[in-house]
N, C-alpha and C positions, 0 to 999 in steps of 0.2 A: 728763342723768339717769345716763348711765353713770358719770361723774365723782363726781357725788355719792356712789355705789354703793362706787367703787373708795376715795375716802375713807373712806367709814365703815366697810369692812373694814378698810382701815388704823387708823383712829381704835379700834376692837375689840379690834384684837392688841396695839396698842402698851402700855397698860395691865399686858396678859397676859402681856407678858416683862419686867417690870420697869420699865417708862416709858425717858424720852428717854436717862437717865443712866447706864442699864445695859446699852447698846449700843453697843460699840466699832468695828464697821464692818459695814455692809450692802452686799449684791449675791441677784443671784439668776441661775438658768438657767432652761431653757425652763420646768420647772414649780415650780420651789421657791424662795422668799424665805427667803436665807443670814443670818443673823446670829451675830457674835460677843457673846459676852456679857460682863459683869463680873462677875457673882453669878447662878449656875446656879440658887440655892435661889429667886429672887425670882421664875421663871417657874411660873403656875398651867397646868397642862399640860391639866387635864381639863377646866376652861374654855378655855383654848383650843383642845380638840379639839372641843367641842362647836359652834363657832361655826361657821355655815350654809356660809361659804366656804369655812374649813380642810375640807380632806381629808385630811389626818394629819399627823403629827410625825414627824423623822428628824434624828436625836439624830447628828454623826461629827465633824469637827475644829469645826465651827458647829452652830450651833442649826438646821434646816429645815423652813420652813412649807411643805405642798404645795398650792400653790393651783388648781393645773395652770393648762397652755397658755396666751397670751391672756389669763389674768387676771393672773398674777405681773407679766411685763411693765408692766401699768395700776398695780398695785395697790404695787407697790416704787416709785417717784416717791411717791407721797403720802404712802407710809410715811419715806421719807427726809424729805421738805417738815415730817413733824409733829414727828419726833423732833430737826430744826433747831430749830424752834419751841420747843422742849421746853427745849431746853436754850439755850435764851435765856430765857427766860424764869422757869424756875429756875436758882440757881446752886450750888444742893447736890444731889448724888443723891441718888436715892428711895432710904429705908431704913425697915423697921418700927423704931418708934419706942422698942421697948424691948430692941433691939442697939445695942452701942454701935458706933462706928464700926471699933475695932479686930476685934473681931468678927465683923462683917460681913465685914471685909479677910480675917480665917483662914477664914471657911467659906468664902467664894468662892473663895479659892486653892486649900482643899481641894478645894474639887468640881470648879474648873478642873485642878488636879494628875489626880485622876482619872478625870475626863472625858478628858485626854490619853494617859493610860497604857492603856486603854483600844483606843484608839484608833489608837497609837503599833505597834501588831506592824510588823515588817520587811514583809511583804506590802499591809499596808494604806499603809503611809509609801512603800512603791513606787509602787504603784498610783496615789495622788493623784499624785505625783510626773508618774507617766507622762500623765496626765489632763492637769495641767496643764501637760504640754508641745505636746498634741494637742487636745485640745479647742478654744483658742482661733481653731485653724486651720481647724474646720467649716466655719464660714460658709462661707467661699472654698472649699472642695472640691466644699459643695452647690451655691453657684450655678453653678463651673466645670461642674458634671456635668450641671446639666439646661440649660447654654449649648451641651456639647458632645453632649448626646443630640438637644436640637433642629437644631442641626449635621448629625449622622448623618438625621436624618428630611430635610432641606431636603434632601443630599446623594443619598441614595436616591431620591426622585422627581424630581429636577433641578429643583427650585425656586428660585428667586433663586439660580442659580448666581455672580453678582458678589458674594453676601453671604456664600457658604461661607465664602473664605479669612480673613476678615476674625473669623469667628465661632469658627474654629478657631486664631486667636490669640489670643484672650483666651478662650476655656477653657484653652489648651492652656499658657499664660503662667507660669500660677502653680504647676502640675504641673511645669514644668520645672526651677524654681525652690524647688521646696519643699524641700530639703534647707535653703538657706539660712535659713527661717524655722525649720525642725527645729532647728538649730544656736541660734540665737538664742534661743528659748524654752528651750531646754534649758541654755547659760548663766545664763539669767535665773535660772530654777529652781535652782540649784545653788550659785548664788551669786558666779559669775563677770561680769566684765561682757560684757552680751549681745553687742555690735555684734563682739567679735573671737572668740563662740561663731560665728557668723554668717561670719566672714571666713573661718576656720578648714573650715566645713561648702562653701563656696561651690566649695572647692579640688574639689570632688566634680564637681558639673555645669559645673568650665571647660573649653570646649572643647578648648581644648589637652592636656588632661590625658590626650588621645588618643596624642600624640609620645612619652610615656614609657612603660617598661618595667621590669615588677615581677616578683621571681618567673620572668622566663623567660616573659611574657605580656606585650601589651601591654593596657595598660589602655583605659579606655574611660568618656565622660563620664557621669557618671553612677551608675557602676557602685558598687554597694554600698546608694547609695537611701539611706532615710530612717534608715536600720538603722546607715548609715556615717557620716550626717551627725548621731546620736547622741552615735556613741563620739567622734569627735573632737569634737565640741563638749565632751563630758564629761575629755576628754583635754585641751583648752585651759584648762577649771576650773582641775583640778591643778596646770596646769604657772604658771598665773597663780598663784596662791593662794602655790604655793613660792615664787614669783618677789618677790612682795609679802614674807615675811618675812624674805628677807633681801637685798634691790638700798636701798642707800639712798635715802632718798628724794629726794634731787637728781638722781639718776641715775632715778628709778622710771619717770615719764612717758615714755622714752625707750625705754629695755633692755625692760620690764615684756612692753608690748606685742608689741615685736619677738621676743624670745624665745618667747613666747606661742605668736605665727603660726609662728614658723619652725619650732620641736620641732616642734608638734602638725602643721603642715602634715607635715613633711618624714615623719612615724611615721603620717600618714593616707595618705598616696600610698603610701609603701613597709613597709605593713601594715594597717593598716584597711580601705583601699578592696577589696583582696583578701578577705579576712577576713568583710568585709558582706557583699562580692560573692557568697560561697560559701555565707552562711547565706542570703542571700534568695532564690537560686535554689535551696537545699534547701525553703524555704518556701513558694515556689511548688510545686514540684515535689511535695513532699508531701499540699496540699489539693488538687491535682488528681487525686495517683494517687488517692488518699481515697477523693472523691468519683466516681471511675470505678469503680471495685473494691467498695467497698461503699457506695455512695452513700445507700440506702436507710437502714441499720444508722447511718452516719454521722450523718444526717438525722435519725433519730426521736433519736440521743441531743443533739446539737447545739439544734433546736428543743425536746426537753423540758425540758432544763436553764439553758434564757438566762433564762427569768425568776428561778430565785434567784438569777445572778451578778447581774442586774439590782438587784436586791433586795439584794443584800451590797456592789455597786459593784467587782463582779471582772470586772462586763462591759469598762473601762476598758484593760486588758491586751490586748485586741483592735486594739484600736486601731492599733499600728505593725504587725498581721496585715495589718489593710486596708488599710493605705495601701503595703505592700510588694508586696500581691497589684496595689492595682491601679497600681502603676508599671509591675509587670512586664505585665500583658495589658490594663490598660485598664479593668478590671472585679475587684470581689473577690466569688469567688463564693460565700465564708460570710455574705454578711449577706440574700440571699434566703432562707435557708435562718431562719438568725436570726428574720429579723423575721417568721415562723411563729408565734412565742411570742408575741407581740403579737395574734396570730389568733383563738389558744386563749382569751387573756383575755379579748377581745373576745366572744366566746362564752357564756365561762362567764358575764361580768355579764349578757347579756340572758337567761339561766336564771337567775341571781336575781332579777331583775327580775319576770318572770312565776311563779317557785315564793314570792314575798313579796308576792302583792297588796297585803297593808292596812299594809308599813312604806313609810309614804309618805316618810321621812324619806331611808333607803336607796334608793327609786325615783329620787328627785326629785339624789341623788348621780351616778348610775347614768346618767338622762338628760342632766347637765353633763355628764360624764367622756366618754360613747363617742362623740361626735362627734373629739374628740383621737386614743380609742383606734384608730380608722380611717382615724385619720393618720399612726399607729405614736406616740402620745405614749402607754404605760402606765402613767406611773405614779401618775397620780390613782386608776385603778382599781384596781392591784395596791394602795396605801396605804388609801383610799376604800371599797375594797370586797372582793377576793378574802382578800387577806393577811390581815383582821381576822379574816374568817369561818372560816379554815383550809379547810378539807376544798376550797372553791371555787378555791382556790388550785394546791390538788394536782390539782385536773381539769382548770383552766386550761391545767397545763404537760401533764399528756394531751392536749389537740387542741393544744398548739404540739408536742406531740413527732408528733404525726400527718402536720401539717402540712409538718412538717421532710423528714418521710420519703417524701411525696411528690413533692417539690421533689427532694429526695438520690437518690429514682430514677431520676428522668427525667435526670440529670446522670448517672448510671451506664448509662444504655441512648444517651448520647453526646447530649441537650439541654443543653450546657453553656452558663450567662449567668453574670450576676452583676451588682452595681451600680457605675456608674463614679462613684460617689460614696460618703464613710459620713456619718450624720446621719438622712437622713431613713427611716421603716420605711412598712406599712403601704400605704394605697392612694396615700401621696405617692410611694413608690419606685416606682411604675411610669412616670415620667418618664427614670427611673435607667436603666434596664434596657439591658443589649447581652450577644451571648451571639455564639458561632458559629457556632449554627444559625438565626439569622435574627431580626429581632426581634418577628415574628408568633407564633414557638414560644416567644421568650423568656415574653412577655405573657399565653400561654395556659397556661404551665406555673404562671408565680406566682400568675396567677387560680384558676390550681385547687386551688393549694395554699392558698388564703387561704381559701377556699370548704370546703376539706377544715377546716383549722383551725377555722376558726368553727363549721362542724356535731359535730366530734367535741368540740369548748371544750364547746358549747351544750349534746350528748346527754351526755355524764359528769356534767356539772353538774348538770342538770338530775334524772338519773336517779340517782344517788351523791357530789352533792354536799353531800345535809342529811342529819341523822337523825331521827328523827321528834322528838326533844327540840328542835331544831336549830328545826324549822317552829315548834313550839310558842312557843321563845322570840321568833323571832324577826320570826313574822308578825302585829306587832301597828303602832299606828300611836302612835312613843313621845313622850311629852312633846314639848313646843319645849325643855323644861330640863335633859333629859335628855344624858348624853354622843351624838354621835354617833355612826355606826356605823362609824367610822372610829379609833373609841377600841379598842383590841384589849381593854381592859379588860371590854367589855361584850359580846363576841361569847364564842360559849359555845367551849369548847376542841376542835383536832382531834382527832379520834376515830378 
């Protein structure tokens, strides 16, 4: 039954962006089914928001359907399986029948042209940039983190002492090593070949890199972190790329490489590796004074503001934050504070929920979406529900900024945690959890911060998140035909 289900959502959309012919590559992440398009014009946007599954549209270098959590996963195989089909089975692409084909070719280039330009700012072309050098490395951070939280739990009550050490090598494996994968991905991206971004980042955490002296210091494995195994990887691009226009190519297979590793090694030991070294311990060193000094103040701006980076995808730029905090202690303590904003949303939809009795359309969104939201996945809801409605949106990020500044407290009156993973938000981060005040105070301070979030999300929304036109439109119970409320087209505007 599920199967059939997850088909015939696919079988629904595919039509809606043009059929088999106008899709040039599919994927998705946790919530959104990613497509590239050929012809922008040939997708019906407000049938496809209207459809019971989609939760919204997000328009950035691909087309994205938000299915959330659990469904995308299902629902992308089948959409791939029809659109094979598709295009076996026809041999021409779908086009309305009174463009000619040349035609067709100019609009879609145009709207492709401007869909990129668009899209194209120096901030945004960074950011995916950085995304796609980090992202792909979750997985293995989140299961490292709740191998090496269950770890610390065995460890603390002397349980299966024979399986500590064993558990603490494979959490501990891939954290050692992740400079190399950092390197790697960031060849890939850049347009280098990965395997000598990779060789190039490795010079970071080999042990020996202990025996030499930079600067007047000696160096030390490691040191510089993900931050080092960036630049040289980005430093081996260039010095390849040069190398390639002008070694000829009988000679290229050879020299290409070697020169490659050797520049880039030789300018990462005796200047990057310092260089990282300096900026990641300023970067630690900074979110802790932060958060000791004015932890609170920190807090309420930190969780008020994660959901529009969320919502613009600037949350992204975080990323090599976290992963350098938790080299250096083990734990990065912005994403407790972070996944606050997840708290607030959480909130605010179950005050829509009960301020819209009779939109059963809205309800029935509302009770898919917050089983995820309570796992930190937002953005069925913020698509789905807050961000359409506006006003619930802006009360959302009040109980995440509430939320934040409870957490940013207790980290200023010396309860410092943090998560030794990034990925997961919500009540799945409390597997995460290690702090240095014990992991009893870690679990009672996020709990009460999640608790904070949810009541302050839940009273704003509730209290100042409609206006009486707001109820009016929106507490009815609308067509099956009608857009859903997911369509920002049909929510009335913030006020």
């Amino acid at each position: 039954m599920s199967t059939d289900k997850n088909r015939a959502t696919a079988a629904a959309i595919l039509p809606l962006v043009g059929g088999p012919d106008n899709i040039t590559s599919i994927a998705h992440c946790m919530t959104r089914l990613r497509i590239a398009l050929r012809d922008r014009s040939l997708v019906q946007d407000e049938a496809l928001k209207a459809l019971p599954a989609v939760l919204g549209v997000v328009e950035d270098d691909t087309y994205q359907i938000v299915l959330g959590p659990g469904t995308v996963a299902r629902v992308t195989p089948e959409f791939e399986a029809l659109v094979r089909q598709g295009r076996t089975a026809t041999g021409t692409p779908s086009a309305p029948p009174a463009v000619t084909a040349t035609e067709l070719a100019d609009r879609g280039a145009a709207l492709k042209a401007a869909q990129k330009a668009r899209n194209a700012t120096p901030v945004k072309l960074l950011l995916r940039r950085v995304a796609n050098i980090f992202v792909p490395l979750i997985p293995a951070l989140i299961g490292c983190g709740i191998i090496a939280g269950l770890n610390g739990v065995l460890t603390n009550t002397g349980r299966l002492p024979a399986l500590v050490p064993a558990l603490a090598a494979i959490a501990s494996g891939f954290m050692s090593l992740i400079a190399v994968f950092v390197g790697h991905n960031t060849a890939k991206e850049f347009g280098g070949t990965p395997v000598l971004g990779g060789a190039v980042a490795a010079i970071i955490v080999f042990p020996g890199i202990g025996k030499i002296d930079a600067f007047g210091r000696h160096l030390s494995p490691g040191q510089g972190g993900v931050l080092g195994a960036l630049a040289a990887a980005l430093l081996a691009v260039y010095v390849e790329k040069w190398c390639r226009r002008r070694i000829p190519e009988a000679l290229d297979v050879l020299v290409t490489p070697t020169l490659t590793v050797l520049v880039s090694g030789l300018v990462t030991i005796f200047g990057l590796m310092f260089l990282a070294g300096e900026a990641s311990t300023a970067i630690g060193t900074f979110a802790n004074r932060l958060l000791a000094s004015g932890g609170a103040f920190a807090g309420l701006v930190l969780g008020g503001l994660f959901l529009p980076l969320v919502m613009l995808g600037l949350h992204q730029a975080l990323i090599p934050l976290h992963t350098t905090l938790i080299e250096q202690s083990g734990y990065t303590v912005l994403l407790p504070i972070l996944a606050m904003a997840g708290a607030g949303q959480v909130g605010a939809a179950i005050a829509v929920y009960c301020r819209l009795p009779r939109n059963r359309s809205l309800r029935t969104t509302i009770k898919s979406a917050l089983p995820a939201g309570f796992l930190g996945v937002g953005e069925p809801l913020i698509y789905g529900v807050s961000l359409p409605l506006g006003r619930p949106f802006v009360t959302a990020c009040a109980g995440g900024a509430a939320g934040g500044a409870f957490v940013g407290l207790f980290n200023q009156l010396g309860v410092s945690f943090g998560s030794t993973a990034i990925g997961p938000s919500g009540w799945a981060l409390f597997p995460l959890l290690d702090g240095t005040s014990g992991i009893g105070a870690a679990l009672a301070v996020y709990a009460g911060g999640l608790a904070v979030g949810y009541l302050v999300g839940f009273a704003a929304t509730f209290f100042f998140g409609f206006t009486g036109q707001m109820l009016t439109d929106l507490d009815t119970d609308p067509e099956p035909t009608t857009a859903s409320p997911a369509d920002p087209s049909r929510a009335p505007a913030l006020t």
